[in-house]
LUMDOZA-873366 format. One record per residue (C-alpha): residue in one letter; x negated, z, y negated. Coordinates in steps of 0.001 Angstrom, whole numbers, plus 500000, padded with zeros to 6 digits. Each point is the difference from the previous one (the first is absolute). Layout:
% LUMDOZA-873366
<pt type="A" u="X" w="Z" v="Y"/>
...
This chain:
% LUMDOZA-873366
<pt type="X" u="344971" w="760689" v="438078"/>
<pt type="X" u="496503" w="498879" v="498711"/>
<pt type="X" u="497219" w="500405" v="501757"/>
<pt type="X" u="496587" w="499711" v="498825"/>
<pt type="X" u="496890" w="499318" v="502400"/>
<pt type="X" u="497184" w="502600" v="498095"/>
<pt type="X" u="496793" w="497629" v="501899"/>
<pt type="X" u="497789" w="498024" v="497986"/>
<pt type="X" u="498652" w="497162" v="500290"/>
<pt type="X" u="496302" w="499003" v="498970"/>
<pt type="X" u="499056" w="496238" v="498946"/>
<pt type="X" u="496652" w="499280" v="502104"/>
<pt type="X" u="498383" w="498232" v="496743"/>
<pt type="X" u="496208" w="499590" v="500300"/>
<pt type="X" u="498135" w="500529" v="496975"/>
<pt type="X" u="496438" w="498022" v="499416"/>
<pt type="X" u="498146" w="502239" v="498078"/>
<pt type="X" u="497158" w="497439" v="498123"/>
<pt type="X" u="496516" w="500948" v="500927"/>
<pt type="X" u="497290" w="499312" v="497953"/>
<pt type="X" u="497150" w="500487" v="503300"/>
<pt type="X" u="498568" w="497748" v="501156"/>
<pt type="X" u="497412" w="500314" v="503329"/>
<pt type="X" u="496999" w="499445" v="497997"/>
<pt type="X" u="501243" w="502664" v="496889"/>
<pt type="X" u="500248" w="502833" v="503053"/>
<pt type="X" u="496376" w="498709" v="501353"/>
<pt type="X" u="498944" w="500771" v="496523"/>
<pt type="X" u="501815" w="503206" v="500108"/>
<pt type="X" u="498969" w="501118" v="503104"/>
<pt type="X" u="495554" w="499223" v="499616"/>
<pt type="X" u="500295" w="501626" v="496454"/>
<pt type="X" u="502017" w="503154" v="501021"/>
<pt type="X" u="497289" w="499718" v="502695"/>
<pt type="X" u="496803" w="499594" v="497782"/>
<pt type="X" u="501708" w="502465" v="498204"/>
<pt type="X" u="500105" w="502785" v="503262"/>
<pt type="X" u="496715" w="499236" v="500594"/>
<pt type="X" u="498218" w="500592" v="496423"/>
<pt type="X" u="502209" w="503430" v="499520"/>
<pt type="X" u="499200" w="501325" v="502876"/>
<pt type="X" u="496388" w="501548" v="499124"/>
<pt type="X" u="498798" w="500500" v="503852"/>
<pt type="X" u="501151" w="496351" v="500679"/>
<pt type="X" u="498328" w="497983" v="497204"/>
<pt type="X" u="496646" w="502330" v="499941"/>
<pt type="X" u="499724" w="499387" v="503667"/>
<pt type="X" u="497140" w="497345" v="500280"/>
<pt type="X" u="501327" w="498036" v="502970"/>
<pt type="X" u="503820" w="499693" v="497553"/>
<pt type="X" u="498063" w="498072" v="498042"/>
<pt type="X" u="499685" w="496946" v="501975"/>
<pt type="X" u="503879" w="500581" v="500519"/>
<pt type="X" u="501195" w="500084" v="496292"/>
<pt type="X" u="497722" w="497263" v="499873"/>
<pt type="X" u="502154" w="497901" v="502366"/>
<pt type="X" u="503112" w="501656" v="498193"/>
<pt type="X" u="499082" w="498149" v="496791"/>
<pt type="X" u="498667" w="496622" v="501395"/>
<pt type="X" u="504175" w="500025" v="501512"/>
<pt type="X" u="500672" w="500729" v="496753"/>
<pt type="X" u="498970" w="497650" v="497749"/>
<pt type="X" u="500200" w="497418" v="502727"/>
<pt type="X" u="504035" w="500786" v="499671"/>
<pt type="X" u="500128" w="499416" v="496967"/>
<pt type="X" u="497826" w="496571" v="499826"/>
<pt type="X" u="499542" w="497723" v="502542"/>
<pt type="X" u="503371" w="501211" v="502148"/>
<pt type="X" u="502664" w="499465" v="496790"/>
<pt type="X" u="498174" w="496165" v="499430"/>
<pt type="X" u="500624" w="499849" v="503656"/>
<pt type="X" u="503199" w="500450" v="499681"/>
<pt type="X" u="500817" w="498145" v="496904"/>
<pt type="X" u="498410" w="496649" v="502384"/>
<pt type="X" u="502624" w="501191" v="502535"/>
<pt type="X" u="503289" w="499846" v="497438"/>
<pt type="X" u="498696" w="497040" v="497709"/>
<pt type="X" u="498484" w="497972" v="503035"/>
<pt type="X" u="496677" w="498785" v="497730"/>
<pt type="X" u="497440" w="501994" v="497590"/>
<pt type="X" u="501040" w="499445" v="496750"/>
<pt type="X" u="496493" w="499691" v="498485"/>
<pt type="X" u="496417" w="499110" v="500731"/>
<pt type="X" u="499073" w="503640" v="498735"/>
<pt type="X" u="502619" w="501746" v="502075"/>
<pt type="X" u="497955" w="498031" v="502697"/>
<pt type="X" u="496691" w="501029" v="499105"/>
<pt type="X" u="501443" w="503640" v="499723"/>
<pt type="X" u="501791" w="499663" v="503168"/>
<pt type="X" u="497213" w="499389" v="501699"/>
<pt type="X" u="497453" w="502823" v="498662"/>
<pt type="X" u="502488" w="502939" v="500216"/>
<pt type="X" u="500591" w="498565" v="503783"/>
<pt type="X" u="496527" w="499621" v="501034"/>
<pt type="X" u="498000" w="502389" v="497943"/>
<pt type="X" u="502790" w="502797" v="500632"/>
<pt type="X" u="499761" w="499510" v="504040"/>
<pt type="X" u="496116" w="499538" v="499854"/>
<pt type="X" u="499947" w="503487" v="497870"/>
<pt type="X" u="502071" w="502151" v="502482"/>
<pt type="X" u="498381" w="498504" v="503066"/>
<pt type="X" u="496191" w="500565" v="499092"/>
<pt type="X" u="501472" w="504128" v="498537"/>
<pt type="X" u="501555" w="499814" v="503460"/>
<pt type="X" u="496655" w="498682" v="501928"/>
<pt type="X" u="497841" w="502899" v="497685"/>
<pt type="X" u="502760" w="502952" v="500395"/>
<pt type="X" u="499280" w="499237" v="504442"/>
<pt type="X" u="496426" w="500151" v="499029"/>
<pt type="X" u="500277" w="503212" v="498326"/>
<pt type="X" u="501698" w="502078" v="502047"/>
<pt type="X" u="496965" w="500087" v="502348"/>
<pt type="X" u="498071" w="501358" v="496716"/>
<pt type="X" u="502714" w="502600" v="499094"/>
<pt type="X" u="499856" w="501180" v="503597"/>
<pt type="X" u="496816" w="499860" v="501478"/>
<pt type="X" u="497791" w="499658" v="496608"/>
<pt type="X" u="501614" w="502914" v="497804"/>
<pt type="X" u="497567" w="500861" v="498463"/>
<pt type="X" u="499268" w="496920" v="498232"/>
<pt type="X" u="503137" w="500156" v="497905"/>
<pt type="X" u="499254" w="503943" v="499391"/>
<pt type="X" u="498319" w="499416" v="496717"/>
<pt type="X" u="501418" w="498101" v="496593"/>
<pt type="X" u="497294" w="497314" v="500417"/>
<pt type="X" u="501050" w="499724" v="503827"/>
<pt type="X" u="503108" w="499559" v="498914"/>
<pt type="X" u="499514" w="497079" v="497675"/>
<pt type="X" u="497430" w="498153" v="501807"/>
<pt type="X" u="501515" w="499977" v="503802"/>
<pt type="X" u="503940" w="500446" v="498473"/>
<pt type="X" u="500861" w="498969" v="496471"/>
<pt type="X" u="497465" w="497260" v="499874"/>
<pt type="X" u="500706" w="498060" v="503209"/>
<pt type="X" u="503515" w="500344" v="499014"/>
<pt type="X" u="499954" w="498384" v="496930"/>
<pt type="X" u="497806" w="497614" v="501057"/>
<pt type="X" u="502997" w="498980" v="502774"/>
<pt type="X" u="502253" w="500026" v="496808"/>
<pt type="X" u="498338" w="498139" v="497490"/>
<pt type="X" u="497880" w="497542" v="502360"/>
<pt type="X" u="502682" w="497860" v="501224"/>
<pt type="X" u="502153" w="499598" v="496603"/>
<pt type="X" u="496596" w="498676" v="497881"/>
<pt type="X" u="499418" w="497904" v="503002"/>
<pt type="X" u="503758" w="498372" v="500258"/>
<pt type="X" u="499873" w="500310" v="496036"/>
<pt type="X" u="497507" w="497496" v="499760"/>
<pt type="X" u="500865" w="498003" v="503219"/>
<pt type="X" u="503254" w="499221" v="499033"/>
<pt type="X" u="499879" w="500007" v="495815"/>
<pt type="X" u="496144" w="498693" v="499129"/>
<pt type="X" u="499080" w="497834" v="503194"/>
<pt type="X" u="499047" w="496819" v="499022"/>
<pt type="X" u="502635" w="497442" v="501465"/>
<pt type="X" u="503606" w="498896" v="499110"/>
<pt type="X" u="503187" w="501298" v="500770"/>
<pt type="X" u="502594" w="498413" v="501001"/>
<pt type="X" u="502924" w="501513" v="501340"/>
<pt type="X" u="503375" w="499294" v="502079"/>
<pt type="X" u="502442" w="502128" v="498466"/>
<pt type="X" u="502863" w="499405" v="503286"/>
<pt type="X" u="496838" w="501695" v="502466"/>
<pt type="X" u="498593" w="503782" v="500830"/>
<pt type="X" u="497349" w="500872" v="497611"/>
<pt type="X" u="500761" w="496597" v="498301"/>
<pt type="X" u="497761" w="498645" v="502666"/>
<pt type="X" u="497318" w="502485" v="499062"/>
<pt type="X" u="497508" w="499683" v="496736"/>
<pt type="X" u="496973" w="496960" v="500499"/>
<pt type="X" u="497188" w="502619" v="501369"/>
<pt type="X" u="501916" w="499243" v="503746"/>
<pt type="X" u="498445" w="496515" v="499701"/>
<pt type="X" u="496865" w="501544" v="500581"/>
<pt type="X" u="499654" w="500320" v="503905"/>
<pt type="X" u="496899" w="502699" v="499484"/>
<pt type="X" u="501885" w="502133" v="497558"/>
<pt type="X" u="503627" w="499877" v="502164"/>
<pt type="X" u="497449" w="501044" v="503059"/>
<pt type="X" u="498090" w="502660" v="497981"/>
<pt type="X" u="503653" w="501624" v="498882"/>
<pt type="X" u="501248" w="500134" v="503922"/>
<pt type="X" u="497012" w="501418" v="501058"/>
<pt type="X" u="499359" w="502789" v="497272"/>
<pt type="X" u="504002" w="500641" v="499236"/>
<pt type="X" u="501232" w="499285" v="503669"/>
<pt type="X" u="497330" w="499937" v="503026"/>
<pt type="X" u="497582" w="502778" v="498782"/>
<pt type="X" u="502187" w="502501" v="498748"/>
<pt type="X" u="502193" w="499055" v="502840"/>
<pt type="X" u="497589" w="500866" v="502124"/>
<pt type="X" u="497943" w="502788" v="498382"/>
<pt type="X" u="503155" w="502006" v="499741"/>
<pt type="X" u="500718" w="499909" v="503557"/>
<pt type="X" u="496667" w="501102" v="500740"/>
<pt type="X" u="499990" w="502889" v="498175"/>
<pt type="X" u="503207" w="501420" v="501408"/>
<pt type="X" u="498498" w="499116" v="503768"/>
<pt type="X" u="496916" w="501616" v="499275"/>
<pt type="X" u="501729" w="502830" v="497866"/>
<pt type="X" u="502183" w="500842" v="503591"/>
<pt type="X" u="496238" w="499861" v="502081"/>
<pt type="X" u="498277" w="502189" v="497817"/>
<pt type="X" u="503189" w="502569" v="499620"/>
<pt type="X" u="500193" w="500331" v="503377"/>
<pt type="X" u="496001" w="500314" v="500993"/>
<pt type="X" u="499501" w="502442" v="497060"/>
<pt type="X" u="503129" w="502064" v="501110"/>
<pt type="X" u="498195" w="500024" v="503737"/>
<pt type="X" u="496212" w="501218" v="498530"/>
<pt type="X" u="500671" w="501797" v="496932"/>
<pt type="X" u="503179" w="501182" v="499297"/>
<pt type="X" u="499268" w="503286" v="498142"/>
<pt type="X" u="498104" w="498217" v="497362"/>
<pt type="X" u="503202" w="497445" v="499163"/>
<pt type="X" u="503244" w="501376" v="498900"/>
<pt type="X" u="502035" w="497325" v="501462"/>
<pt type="X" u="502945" w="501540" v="499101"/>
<pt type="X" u="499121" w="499338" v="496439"/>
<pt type="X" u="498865" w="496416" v="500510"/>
<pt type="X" u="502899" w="498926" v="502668"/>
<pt type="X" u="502600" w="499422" v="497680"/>
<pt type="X" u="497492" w="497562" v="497832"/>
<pt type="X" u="499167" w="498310" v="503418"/>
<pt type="X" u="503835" w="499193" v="500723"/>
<pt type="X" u="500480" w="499191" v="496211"/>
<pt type="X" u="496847" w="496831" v="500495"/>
<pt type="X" u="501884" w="498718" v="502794"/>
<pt type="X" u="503217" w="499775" v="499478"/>
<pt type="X" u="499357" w="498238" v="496430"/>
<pt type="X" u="497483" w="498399" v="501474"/>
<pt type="X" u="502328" w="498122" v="502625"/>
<pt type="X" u="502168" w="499445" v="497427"/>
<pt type="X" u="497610" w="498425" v="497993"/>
<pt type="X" u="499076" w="497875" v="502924"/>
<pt type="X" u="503275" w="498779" v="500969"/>
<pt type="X" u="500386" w="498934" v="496368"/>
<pt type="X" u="496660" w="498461" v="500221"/>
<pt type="X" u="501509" w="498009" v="502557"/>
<pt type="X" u="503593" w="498575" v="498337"/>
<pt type="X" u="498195" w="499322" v="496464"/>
<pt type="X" u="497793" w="498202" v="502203"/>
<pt type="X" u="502807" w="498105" v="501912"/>
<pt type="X" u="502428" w="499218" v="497201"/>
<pt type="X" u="497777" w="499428" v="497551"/>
């Protein structure tokens, strides 16, 4: 008599699926869907201290899709391939840190004005001279300046393709300039940011003690605990570009 043994047995066969992502195609993903969020969302984006914030969102941005990709084009190939993918490396790298830490040093500044100086920002021509102005002016400022540092100053170039940066552009060779850029992009914003969170805590906490019933501080606690957590972030950040740059 036949039997017949009804169990099956399954082949454990892995299947690679190919995947087209990539880390720095979901970073792209992820700060548009984000940029996104925040312009939908009408009571986010018309929010004056968002601004500052979608700001920030966009610096990350384009930075992702600049300086990081030549970065890592260095990495795989081992050398820049060209003196203008130097030159370029170096602007987007520079102008895009010095852009989001001087948006960072003004947004720390600000909140002080958004909390304890309302009224200021009440009015359309409040608005653009002590919000929309100054923020531009974080924007634009440090591009023109790294546009002509780094494209129009008057030296020559020349470039090691196997280092960082290609051993940065010629401007470097001028001690003043390298000490001007540490101290306005490093030391002062460094410095002025962490003094406005300090003295943001001080005044909180006297105002809260003297006149409470003229401050909603429910309103304005959430933007106080939005400044400092970016604004340690910021810092720490400050500190590796600093270090391993």
């Amino acid at each position: 008599m036949v039997s017949y043994n009804n169990s099956s047995q399954i082949n454990d066969i892995s299947y690679t699926i190919p995947s087209f992502e990539t880390a720095h195609s979901r970073m792209i993903k992820f700060i548009l869907l984000l940029l996104f969020y925040l312009i939908k969302k009408p009571t986010l984006h018309r929010a004056l201290h968002n601004h500052t914030l979608i700001a920030l969102v966009i610096v990350s941005f384009f930075q992702t899709i600049s300086d990081l990709p030549m970065t890592l084009d260095y990495l795989r190939m081992g050398q820049a391939s060209s003196s203008i993918f130097c030159l370029l490396w170096n602007f987007f790298a520079l102008s895009n840190y010095a852009v989001g830490v001087w948006i960072m040093t003004w947004a720390s500044f600000e909140r002080h004005l958004l909390i304890f100086h309302e009224r200021l920002t009440i009015t359309s021509r409040g608005r653009i001279l002590y919000h929309y102005i100054p923020l531009l002016v974080s924007f634009a400022l440090p591009w023109i300046y790294y546009v002509i540092l780094i494209f129009f100053y008057p030296c020559t170039n020349t470039f090691y393709p196997t280092f960082l940066f290609c051993g940065w552009c010629c401007y470097a060779y001028n001690d003043q300039l390298v000490f001007f850029n540490w101290m306005m992009f490093g030391v002062i914003p460094t410095c002025l940011i962490s003094l406005f969170c300090v003295w943001l805590i001080l005044r909180v906490i006297a105002h809260k003690r003297r006149v409470q019933q003229r401050i909603n501080w429910r309103q304005h606690r959430r933007m106080t605990i939005q400044l400092l957590s970016i604004s340690s972030i910021y810092i720490f950040y400050q500190y590796l570009f600093r270090v391993f740059v």
